[in-house]
BABA-935463 format. One record per residue (C-alpha): residue in three letters; x, y, z. Coordinates in Angstrom, 3 decimals. Example, Ala and Ser with C-alpha at 12.3 -4.5 7.8 and 13.67 -1.06 7.14 Angstrom:
<code=ALA | u=12.300 | v=-4.500 | w=7.800> .
<code=SER | u=13.670 | v=-1.060 | w=7.140> .
***
This chain:
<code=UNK | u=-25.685 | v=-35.516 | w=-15.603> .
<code=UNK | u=-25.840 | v=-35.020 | w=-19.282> .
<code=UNK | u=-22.434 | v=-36.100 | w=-19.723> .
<code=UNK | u=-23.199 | v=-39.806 | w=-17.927> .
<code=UNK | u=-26.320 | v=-40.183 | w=-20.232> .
<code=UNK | u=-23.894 | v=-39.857 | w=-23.082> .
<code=UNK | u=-21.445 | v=-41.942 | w=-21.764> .
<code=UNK | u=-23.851 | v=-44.884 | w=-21.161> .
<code=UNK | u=-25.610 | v=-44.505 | w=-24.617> .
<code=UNK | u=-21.831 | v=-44.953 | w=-25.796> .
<code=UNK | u=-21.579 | v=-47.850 | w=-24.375> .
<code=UNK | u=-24.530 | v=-48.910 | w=-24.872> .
<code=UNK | u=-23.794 | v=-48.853 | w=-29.197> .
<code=UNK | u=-19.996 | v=-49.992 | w=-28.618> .
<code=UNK | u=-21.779 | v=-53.139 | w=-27.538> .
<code=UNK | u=-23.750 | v=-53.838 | w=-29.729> .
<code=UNK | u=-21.562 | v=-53.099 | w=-32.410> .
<code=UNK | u=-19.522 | v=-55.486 | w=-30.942> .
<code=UNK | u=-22.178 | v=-57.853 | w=-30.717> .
<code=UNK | u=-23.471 | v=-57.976 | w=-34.400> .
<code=UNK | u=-19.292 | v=-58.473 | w=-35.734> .
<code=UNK | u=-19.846 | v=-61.248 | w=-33.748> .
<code=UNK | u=-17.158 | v=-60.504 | w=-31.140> .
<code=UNK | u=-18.923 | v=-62.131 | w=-28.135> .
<code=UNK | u=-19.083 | v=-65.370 | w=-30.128> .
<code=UNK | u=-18.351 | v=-68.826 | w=-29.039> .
<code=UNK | u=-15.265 | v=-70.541 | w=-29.566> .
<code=UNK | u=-15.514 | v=-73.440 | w=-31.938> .
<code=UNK | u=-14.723 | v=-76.176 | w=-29.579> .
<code=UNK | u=-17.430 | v=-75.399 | w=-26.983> .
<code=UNK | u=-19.798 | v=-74.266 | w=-30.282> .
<code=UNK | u=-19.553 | v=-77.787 | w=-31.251> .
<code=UNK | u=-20.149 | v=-79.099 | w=-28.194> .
<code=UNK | u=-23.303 | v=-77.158 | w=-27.604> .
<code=UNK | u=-24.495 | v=-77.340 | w=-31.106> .
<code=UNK | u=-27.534 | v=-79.453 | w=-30.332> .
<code=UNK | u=-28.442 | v=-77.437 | w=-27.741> .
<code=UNK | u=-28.357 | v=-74.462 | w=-29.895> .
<code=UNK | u=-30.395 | v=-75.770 | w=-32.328> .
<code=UNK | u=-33.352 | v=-75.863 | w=-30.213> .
<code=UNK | u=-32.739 | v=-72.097 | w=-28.976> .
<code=UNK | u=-35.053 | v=-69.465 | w=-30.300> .
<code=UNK | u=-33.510 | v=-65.920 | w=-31.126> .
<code=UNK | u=-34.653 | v=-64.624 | w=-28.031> .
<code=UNK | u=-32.749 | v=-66.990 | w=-25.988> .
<code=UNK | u=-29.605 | v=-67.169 | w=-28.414> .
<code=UNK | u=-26.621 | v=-65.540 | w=-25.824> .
<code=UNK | u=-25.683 | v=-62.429 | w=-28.396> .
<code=UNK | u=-29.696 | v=-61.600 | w=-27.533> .
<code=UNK | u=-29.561 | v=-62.188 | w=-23.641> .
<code=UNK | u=-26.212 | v=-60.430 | w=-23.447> .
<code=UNK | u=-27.370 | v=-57.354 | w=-25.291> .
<code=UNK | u=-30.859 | v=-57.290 | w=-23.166> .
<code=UNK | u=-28.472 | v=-57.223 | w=-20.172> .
<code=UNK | u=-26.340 | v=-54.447 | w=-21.198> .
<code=UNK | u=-29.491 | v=-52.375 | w=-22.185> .
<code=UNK | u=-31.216 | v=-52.743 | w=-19.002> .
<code=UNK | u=-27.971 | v=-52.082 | w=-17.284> .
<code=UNK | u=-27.441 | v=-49.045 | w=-18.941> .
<code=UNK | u=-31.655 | v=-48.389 | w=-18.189> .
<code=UNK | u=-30.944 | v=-49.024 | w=-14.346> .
<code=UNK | u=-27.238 | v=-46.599 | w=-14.670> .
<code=UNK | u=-29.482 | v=-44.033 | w=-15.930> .
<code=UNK | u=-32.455 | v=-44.111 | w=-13.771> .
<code=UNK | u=-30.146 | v=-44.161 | w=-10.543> .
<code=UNK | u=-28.363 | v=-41.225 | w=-12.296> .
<code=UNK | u=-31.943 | v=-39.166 | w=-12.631> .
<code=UNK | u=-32.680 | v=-40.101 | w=-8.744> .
<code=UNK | u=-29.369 | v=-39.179 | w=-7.891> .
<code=UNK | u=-29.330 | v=-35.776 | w=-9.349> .
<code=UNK | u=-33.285 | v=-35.567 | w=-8.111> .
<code=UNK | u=-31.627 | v=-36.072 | w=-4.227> .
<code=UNK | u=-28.569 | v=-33.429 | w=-4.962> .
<code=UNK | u=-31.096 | v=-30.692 | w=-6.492> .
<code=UNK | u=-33.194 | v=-31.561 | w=-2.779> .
<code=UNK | u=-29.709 | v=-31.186 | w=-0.843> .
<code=UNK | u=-27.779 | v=-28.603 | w=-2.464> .
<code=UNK | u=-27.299 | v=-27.229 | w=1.107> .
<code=UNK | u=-25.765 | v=-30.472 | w=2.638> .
<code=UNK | u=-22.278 | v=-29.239 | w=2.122> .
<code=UNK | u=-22.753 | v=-26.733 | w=4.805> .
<code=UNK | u=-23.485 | v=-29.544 | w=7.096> .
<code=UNK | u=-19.473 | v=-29.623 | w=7.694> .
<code=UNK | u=-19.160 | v=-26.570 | w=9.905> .
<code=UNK | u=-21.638 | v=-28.015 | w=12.183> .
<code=UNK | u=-19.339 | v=-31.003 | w=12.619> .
<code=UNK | u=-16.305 | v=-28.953 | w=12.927> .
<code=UNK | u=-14.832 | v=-28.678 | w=16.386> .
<code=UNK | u=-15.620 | v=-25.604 | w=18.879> .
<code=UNK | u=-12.533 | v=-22.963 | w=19.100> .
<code=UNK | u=-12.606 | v=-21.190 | w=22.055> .
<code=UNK | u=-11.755 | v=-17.903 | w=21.488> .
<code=UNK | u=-8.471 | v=-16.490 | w=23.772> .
<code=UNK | u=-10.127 | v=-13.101 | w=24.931> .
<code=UNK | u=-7.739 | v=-13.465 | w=27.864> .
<code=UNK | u=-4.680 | v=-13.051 | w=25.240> .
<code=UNK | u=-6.502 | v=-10.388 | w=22.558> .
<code=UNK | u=-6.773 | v=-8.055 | w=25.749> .
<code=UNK | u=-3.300 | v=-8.651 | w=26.882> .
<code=UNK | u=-1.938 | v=-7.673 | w=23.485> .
<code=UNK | u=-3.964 | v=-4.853 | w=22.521> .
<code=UNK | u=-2.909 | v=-3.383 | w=26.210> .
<code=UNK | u=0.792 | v=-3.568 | w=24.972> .
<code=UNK | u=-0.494 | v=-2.340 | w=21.700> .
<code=UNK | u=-1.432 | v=0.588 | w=23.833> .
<code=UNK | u=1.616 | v=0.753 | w=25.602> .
<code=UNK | u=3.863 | v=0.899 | w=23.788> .
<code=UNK | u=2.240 | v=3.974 | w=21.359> .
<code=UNK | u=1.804 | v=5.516 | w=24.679> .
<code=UNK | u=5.636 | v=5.844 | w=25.599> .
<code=UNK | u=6.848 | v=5.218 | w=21.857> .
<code=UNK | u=7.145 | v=9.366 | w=21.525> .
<code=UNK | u=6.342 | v=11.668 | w=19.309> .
<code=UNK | u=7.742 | v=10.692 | w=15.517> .
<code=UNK | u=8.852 | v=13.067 | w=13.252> .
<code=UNK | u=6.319 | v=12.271 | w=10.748> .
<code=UNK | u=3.563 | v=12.998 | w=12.822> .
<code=UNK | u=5.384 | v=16.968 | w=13.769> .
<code=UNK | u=5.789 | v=16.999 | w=9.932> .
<code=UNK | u=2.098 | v=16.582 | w=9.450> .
<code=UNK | u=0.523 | v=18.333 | w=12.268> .
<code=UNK | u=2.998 | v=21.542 | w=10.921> .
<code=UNK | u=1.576 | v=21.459 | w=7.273> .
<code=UNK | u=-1.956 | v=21.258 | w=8.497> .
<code=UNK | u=-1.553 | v=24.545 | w=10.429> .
<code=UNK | u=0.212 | v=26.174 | w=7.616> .
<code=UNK | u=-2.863 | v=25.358 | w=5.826> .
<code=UNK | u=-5.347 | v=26.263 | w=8.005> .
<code=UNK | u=-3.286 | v=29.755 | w=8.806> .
<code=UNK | u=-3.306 | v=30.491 | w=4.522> .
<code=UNK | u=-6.438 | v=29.218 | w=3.089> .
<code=UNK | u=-9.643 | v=31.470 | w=1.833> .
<code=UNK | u=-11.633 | v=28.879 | w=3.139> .
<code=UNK | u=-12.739 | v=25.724 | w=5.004> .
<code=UNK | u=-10.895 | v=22.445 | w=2.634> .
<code=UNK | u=-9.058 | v=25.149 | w=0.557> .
<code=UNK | u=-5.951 | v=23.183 | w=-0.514> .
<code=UNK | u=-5.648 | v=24.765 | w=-4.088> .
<code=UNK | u=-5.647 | v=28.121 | w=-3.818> .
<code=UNK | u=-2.387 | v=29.944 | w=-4.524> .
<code=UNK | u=-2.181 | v=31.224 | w=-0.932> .
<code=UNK | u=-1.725 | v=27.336 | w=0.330> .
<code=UNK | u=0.265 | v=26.091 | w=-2.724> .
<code=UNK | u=2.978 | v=28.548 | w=-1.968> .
<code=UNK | u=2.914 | v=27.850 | w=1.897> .
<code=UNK | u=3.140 | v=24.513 | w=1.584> .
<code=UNK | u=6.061 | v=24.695 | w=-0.900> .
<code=UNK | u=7.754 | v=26.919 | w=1.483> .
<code=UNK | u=7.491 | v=24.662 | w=4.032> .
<code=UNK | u=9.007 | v=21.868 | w=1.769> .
<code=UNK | u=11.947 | v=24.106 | w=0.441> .
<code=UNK | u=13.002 | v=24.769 | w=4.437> .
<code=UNK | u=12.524 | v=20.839 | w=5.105> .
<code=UNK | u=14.485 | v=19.626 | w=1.553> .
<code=UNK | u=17.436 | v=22.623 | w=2.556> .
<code=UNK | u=17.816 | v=21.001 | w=6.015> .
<code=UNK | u=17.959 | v=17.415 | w=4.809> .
<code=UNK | u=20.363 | v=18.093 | w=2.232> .
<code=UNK | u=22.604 | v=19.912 | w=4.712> .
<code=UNK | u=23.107 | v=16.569 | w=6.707> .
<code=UNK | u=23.287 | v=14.666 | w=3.306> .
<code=UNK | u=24.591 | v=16.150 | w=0.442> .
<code=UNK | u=24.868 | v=13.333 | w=-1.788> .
<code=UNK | u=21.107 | v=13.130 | w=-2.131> .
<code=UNK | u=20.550 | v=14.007 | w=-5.838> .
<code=UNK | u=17.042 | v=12.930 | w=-5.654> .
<code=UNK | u=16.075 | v=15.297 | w=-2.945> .
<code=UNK | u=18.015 | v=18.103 | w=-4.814> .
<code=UNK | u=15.916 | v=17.628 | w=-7.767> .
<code=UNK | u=12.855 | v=17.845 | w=-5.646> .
<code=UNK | u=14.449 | v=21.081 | w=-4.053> .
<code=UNK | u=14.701 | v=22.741 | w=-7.221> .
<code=UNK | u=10.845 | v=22.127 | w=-8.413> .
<code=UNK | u=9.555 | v=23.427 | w=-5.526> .
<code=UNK | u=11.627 | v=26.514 | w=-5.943> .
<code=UNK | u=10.042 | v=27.159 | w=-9.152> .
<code=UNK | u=6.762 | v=25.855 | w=-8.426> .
<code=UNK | u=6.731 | v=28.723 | w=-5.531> .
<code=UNK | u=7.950 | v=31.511 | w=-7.786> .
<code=UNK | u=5.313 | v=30.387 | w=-10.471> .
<code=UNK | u=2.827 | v=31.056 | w=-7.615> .
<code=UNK | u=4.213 | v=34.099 | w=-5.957> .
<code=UNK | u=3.978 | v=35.518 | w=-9.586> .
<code=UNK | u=0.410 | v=34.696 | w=-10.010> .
<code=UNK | u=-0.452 | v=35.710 | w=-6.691> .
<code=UNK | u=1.489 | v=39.262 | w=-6.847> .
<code=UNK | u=-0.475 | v=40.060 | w=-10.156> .
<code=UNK | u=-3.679 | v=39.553 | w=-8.634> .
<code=UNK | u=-3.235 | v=40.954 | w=-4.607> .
<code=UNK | u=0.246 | v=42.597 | w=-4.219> .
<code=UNK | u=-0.947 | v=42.839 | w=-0.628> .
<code=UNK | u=-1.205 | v=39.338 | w=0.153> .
<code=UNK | u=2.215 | v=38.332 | w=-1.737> .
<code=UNK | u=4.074 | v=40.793 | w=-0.004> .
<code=UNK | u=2.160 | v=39.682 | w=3.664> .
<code=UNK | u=3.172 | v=36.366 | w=2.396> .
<code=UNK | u=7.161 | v=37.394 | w=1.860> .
<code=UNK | u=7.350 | v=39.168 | w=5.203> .
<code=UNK | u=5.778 | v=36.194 | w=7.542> .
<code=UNK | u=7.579 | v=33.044 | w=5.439> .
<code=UNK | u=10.705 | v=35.227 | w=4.610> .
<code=UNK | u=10.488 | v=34.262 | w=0.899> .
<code=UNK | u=12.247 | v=35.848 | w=-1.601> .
<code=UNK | u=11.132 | v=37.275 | w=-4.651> .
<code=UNK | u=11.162 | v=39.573 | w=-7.572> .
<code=UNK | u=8.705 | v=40.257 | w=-10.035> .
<code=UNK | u=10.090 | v=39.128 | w=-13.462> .
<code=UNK | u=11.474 | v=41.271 | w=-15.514> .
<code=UNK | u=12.825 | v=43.619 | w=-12.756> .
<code=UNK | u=16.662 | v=43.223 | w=-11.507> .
<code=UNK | u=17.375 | v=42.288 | w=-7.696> .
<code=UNK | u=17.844 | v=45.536 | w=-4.602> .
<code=UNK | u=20.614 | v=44.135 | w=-2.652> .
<code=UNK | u=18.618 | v=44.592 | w=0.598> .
<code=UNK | u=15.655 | v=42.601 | w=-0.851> .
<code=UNK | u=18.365 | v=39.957 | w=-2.341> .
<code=UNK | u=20.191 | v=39.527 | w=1.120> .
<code=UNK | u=17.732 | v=40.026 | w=3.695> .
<code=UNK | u=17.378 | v=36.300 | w=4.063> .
<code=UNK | u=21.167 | v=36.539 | w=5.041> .
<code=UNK | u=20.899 | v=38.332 | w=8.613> .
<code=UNK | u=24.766 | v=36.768 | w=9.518> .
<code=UNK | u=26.798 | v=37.905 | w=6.168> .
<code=UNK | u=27.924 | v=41.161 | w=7.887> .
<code=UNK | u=26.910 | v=40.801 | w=11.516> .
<code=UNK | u=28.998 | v=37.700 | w=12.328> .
<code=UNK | u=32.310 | v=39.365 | w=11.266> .
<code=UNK | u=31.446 | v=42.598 | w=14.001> .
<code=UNK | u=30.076 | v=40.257 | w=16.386> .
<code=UNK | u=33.450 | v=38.838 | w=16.089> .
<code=UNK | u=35.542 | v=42.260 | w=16.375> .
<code=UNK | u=33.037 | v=42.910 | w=19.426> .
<code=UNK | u=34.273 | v=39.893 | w=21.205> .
<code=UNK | u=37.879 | v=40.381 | w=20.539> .
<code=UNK | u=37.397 | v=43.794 | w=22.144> .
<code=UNK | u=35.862 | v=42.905 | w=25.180> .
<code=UNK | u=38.434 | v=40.005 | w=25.685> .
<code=UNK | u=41.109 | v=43.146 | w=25.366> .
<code=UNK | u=39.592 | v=45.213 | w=27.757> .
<code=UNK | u=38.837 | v=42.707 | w=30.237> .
<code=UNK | u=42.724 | v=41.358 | w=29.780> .
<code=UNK | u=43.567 | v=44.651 | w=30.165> .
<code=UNK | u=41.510 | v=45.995 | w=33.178> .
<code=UNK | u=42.623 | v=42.326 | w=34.530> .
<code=UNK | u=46.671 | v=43.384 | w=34.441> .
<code=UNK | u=45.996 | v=46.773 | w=35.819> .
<code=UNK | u=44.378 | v=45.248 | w=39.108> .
<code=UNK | u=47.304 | v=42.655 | w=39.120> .
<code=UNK | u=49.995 | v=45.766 | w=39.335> .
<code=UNK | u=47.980 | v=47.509 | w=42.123> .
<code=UNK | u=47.471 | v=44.610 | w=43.822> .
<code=UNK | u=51.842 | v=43.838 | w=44.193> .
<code=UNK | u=52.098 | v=47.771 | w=44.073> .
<code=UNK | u=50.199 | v=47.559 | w=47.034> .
<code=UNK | u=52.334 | v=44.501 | w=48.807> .
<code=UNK | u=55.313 | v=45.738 | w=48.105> .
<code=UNK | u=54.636 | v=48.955 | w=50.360> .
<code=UNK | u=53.025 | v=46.956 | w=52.863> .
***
């Protein structure tokens, strides 16, 4: 509103600046004709008068229509709401939001179990079987079980792709984030570590002391057992091959003396 006030008291001076350099002036051919006239014209009623008492009560009127404008805005700031109540009625499709939320349904019914969801429900009872208490997720107990359970997950994936470099990386922290832990945890309850090497088949030696073969290999339970499972085999297939070609003599022993 401010800015219109100023803009009208612009104009307002641009005419009458205009007016006193005698811009509105009339040529000299009708000035002569209407000399006499003029002569008898006081200074009210001379035009450059009349035409700058018109501007300045047009500019009066611009501005007092301006003041009862904004006086009728301030009253009905809230008429722009007004459009929603001419907007057209929606009706809503309840018929189709039920049918979709029933195949919504559906289809997580009989989409089976994913993989992520084993993955999650897995670590959550590893945690709940190691922690001291209720929302323990720190304690050393829980930090090594859950990086157990990651080593065991990162060894299978990079079985089926060993081009993963990424996941190999990852492998390798979480070995030495686990021994950093199994450390800690040995110094302070021997017990628990070596509970905690026996259930998750982990492992370890304190630092500083060298590897016993059985503790080094006992993760390995097929390094000698395959090769005598193998020998076992071979002599079972020998005997039975055997016991098989001494029933096959009998047997045309027997038909030739019949």
């Amino acid at each position: 509103m401010a800015v219109s006030r100023y803009i009208c008291i612009l104009v307002v001076a641009v005419i009458v600046c205009l007016t006193q350099s005698n811009a509105f002036r009339i040529p000299t051919s009708c000035r002569q004709m209407s000399y006499s006239r003029t002569l008898h014209m006081s200074d009210a009623e001379r035009p450059e008068g009349a035409l700058v008492d018109k501007a300045l009560d047009s500019a009066l009127d611009f501005l007092q229509d301006g003041e009862a404008d904004g006086e009728e805005e301030e009253a009905d700031e809230f008429d722009m709401f007004d459009i929603f109540d001419e907007s057209p009625d929606i009706d809503t499709p309840h018929d189709l939001i039920k049918s979709l939320e029933e195949k919504d349904a559906q289809f997580a019914a009989t989409r089976g179990v994913l993989s992520a969801d084993v993955h999650k429900k897995e670590l959550a009872d590893l945690i709940k079987k190691w922690q001291m208490h209720e929302g323990d997720v720190g304690s050393a107990e829980v930090q090594i079980a859950i990086a157990d359970w990651k080593i065991k997950y990162l060894t299978t994936h990079l079985l089926n792709n060993k081009g993963d470099k990424s996941a190999l990386r990852g492998l390798q922290a979480y070995v030495v984030r686990r021994r950093k832990f199994m450390t800690y945890l040995h110094d302070r309850n021997p017990e628990k570590a070596e509970l905690m090497m026996k259930e998750l088949g982990i492992r370890w030696r304190q630092p500083g002391k060298i590897w016993n073969k059985d503790t080094k290999y006992a993760a390995y339970k097929n390094t000698k057992s395959k090769w005598e499972k193998l020998r076992r085999i071979a002599k079972e297939e020998a005997k039975a091959a055997k016991i098989a070609k001494a029933e096959r003599m009998a047997k045309r022993e027997a038909d030739m003396n019949a």
